[in-house]
C-alpha positions in Angstrom: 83.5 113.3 96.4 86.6 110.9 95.4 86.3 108.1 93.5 87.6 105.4 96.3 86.6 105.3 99.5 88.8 107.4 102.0 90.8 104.7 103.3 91.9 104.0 99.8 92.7 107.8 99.4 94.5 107.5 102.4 97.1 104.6 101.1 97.1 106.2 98.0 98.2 109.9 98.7 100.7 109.0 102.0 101.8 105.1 101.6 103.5 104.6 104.9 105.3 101.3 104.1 106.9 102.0 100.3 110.1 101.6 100.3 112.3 98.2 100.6 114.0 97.0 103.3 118.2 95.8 103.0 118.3 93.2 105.3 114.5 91.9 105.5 113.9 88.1 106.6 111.8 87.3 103.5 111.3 89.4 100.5 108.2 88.0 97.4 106.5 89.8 94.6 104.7 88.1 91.9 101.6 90.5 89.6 98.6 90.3 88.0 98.8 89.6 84.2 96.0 90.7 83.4 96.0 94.0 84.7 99.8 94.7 85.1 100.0 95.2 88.6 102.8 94.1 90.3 103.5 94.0 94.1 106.7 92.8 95.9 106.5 92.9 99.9 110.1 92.9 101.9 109.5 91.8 105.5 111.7 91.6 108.7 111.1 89.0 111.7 111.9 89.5 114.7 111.2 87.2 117.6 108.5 85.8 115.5 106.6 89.2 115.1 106.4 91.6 111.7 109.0 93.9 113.0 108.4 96.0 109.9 107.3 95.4 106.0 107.8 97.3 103.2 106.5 97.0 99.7 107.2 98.4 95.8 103.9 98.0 93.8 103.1 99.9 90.5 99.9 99.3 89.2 96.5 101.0 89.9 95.3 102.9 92.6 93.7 100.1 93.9 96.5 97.9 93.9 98.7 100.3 95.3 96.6 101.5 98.4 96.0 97.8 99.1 99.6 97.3 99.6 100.3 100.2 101.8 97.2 99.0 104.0 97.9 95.2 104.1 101.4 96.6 105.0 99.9 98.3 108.1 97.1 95.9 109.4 100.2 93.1 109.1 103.4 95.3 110.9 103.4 94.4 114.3 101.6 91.0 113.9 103.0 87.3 114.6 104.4 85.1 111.9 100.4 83.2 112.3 98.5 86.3 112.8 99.5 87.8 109.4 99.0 84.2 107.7 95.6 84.3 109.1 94.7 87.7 106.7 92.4 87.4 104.2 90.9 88.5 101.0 88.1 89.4 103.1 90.2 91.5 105.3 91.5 93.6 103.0 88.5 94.4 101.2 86.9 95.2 104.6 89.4 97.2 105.7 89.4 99.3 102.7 85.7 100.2 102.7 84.4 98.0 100.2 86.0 97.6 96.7 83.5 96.8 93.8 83.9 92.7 92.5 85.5 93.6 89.4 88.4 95.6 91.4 89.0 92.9 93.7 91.8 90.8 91.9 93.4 94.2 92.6 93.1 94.7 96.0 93.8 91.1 96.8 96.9 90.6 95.5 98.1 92.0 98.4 97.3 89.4 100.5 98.6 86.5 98.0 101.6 88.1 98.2 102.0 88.3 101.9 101.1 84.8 101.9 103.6 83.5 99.7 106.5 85.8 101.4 105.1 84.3 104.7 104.9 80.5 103.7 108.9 80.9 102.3 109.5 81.0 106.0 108.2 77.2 106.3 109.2 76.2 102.8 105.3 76.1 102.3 104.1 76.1 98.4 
């Protein structure tokens, strides 16, 4: 029995979205102080759709895994659709994460945000 649920094992073991992309539309990163993980999401419109994303994080398992997965639920999606993720999503998605592990797994989605709202010039 593994530690994480298998969806985070999943993430964690075969990320499909690591990398960086050259020419992406809107790249963001920004961490977590406290913790040390750090997350920076490269993303390429098309049309107004998430043609593709990519991400570097280091940090925990957690953390990492919520990248990757974020990465996929988000690929694919319009501009609004992916704005409309949320903390909840995430956390859904990856089968539950215990409250004091989910500053990691969110960051994901602040990040995504953020990269998103450069689009509009949105804080």
């Amino acid at each position: 029995m593994s530690l994480y649920p298998d969806k985070v094992m999943e993430h964690i073991k075969n990320p499909k979205h690591s990398g960086s992309i050259a020419n992406a539309t809107v790249v963001a990163d920004n961490g977590n102080p406290s913790c040390g993980d750090e997350l920076k999401y490269y993303i390429r419109i098309e049309n107004g759709l998430i043609a593709e994303i990519k991400h570097e994080a280091r940090g925990c398992a957690i953390s990492r895994a919520a990248a990757d997965l974020l990465a996929e639920m988000a690929e694919g999606k319009s501009v609004q659709e992916a704005l409309s993720l949320t903390h909840e999503d995430i956390i859904s998605a990856m089968g539950g994460i215990s409250e004091g592990r989910r500053a990691c797994a969110t960051l994901s989605v602040d990040v995504l945000q953020e990269a998103l709202n450069k689009l509009y010039n949105l804080p």
